[in-house]
C-alpha positions as CSV (number, residue, x, y, z in Angstrom):
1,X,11.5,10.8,-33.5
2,X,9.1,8.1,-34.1
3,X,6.1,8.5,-35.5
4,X,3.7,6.5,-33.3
5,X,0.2,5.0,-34.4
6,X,-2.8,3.7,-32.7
7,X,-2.6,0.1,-32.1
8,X,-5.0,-2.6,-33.5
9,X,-5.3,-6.2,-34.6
10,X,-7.5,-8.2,-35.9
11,X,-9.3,-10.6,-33.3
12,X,-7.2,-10.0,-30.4
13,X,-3.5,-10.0,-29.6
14,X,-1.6,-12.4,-28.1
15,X,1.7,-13.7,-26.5
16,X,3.0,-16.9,-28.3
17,X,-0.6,-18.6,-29.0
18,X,-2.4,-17.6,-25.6
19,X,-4.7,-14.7,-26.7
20,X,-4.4,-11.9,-24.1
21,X,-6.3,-9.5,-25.5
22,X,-9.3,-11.1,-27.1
23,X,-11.7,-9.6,-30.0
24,X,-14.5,-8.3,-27.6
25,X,-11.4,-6.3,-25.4
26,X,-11.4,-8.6,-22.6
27,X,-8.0,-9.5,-20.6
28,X,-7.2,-12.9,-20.6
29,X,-4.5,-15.4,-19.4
30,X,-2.6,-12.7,-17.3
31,X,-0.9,-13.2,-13.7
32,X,-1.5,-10.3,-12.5
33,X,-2.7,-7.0,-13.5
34,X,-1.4,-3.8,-12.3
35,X,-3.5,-0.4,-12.5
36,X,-2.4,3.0,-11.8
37,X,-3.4,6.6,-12.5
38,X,-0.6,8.4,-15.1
39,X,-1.5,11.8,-12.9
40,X,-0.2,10.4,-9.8
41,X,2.9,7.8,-10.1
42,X,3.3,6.8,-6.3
43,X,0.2,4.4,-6.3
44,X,-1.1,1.6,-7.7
45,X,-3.4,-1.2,-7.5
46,X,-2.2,-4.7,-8.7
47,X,-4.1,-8.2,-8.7
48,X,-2.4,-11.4,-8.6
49,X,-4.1,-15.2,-7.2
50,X,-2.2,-17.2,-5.3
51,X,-2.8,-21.4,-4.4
52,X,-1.7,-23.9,-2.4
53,X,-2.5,-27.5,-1.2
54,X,-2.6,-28.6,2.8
55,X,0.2,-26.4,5.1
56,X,2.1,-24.4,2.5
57,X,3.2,-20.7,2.0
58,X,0.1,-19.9,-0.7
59,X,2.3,-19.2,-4.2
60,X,2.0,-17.6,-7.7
61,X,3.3,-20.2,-9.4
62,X,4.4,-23.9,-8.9
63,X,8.1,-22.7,-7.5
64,X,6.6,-21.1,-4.7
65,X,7.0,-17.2,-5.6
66,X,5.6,-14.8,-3.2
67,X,4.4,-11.2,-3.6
68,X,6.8,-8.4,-4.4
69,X,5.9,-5.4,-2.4
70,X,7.6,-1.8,-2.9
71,X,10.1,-0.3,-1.7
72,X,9.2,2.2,0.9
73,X,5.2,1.4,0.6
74,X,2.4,1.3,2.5
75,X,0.1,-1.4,0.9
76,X,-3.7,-2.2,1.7
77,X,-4.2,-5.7,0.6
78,X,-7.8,-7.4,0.1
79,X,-8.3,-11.0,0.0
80,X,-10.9,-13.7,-0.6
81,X,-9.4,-17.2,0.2
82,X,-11.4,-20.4,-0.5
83,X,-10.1,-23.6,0.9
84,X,-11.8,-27.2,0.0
85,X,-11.0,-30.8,1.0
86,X,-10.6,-33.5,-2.3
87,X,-14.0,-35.0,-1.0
88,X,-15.9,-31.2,-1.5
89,X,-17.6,-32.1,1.9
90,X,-15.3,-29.3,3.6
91,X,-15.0,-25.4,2.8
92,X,-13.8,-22.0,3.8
93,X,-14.4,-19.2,2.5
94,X,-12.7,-15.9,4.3
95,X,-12.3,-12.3,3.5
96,X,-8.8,-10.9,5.2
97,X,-8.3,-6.7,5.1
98,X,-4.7,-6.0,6.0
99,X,-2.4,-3.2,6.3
100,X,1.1,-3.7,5.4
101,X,4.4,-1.9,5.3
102,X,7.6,-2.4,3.3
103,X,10.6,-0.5,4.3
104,X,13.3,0.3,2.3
105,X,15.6,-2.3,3.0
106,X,12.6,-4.3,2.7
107,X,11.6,-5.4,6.2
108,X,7.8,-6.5,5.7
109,X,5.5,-5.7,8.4
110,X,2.0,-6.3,9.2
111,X,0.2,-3.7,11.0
112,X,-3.4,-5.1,11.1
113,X,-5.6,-7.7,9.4
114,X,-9.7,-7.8,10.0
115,X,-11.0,-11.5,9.0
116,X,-14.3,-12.2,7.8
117,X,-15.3,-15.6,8.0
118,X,-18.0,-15.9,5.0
119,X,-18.1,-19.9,5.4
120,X,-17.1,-22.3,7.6
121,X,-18.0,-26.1,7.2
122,X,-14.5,-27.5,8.0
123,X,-15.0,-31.2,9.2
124,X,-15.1,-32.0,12.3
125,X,-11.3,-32.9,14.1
126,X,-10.1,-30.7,11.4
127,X,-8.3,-27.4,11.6
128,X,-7.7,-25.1,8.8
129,X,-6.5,-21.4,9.3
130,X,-4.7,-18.7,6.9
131,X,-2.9,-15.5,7.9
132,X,-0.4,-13.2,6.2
133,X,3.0,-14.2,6.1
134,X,5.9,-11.2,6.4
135,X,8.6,-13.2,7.1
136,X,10.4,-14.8,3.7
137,X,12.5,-12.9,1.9
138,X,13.3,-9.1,1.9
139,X,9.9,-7.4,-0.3
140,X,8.3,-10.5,0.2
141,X,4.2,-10.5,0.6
142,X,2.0,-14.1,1.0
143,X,-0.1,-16.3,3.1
144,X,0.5,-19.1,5.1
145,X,-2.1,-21.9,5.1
146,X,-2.4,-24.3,7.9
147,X,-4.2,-27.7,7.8
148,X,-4.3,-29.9,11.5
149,X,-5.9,-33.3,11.1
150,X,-6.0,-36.8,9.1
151,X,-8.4,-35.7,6.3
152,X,-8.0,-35.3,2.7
153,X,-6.3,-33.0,0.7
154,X,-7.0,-29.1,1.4
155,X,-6.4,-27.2,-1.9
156,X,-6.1,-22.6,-1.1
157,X,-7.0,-20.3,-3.9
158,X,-6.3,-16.5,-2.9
159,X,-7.8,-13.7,-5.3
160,X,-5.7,-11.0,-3.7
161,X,-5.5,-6.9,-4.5
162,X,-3.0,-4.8,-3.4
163,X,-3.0,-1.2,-3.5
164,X,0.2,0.5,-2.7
165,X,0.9,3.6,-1.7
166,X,4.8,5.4,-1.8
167,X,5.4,5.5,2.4
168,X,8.6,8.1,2.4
């Protein structure tokens, strides 16, 4: 059997040369971060951000990956979304609360979502809207950004936590 020993480094520890872990104990340069309690497996809470630009799926990553959700879950997902035009002159800023199951074939379904608008200073003959998006691929969670009218670029950023739950 191994004999295992308390971890440690000097400074930090990292992946390659992005630190990850730096010397104060702060977690850095991750994509998501996924927390759960060792006394009770079938939950969990993971954080991820999401972006997009104009009418777009919002993604993880620049080849347009959603979301995985679990098997058989029953996932409360929290998100702040913050939308603003190339000039800065245009913003929103929304808080969506959702409930959302995954089956276990991995049917995606949205039971609910509350919206809080927090700010809205959209330009005028503009339109820009955000809702959750269930129906890409099997386990599949994101949002879909929409942007009606001629103005400039819209650029989403989605800070978005999901705590999941084992449904069966």
């Amino acid at each position: 059997m191994a004999d295992l020993k308390t971890f440690e480094t000097l400074g930090g520890l990292s992946v390659d040369t992005t630190t990850v872990v730096d010397f104060e104990r702060n977690l850095l340069n991750v994509n998501s971060l996924e927390v759960k309690n060792s006394n009770f497996d079938t939950a969990r809470s993971t954080n991820y951000v999401l972006t997009g630009t104009d009418t777009i799926i919002l993604s993880l990553d620049t080849v347009a990956r959603s979301i995985d959700l679990r098997q058989n879950s029953l996932n409360f997902i929290n998100t702040y979304v913050a939308a603003v035009n190339a000039t800065g002159a245009g913003l929103l800023t929304l808080k969506l609360e959702s409930a959302v199951t995954c089956d276990g074939s991995g049917d995606v379904v949205e039971l609910s979502t509350m919206t809080t608008t927090i700010k809205d200073s959209v330009p005028s003959g503009e339109e820009w809207s955000i809702v959750p998006y269930t129906a890409g691929a099997t386990y599949k969670f994101s949002y879909a950004a929409t942007k009606n009218g001629v103005g400039p670029l819209v650029r989403w950023f989605a800070y978005v936590q999901i705590v999941s739950v084992d449904w069966t």
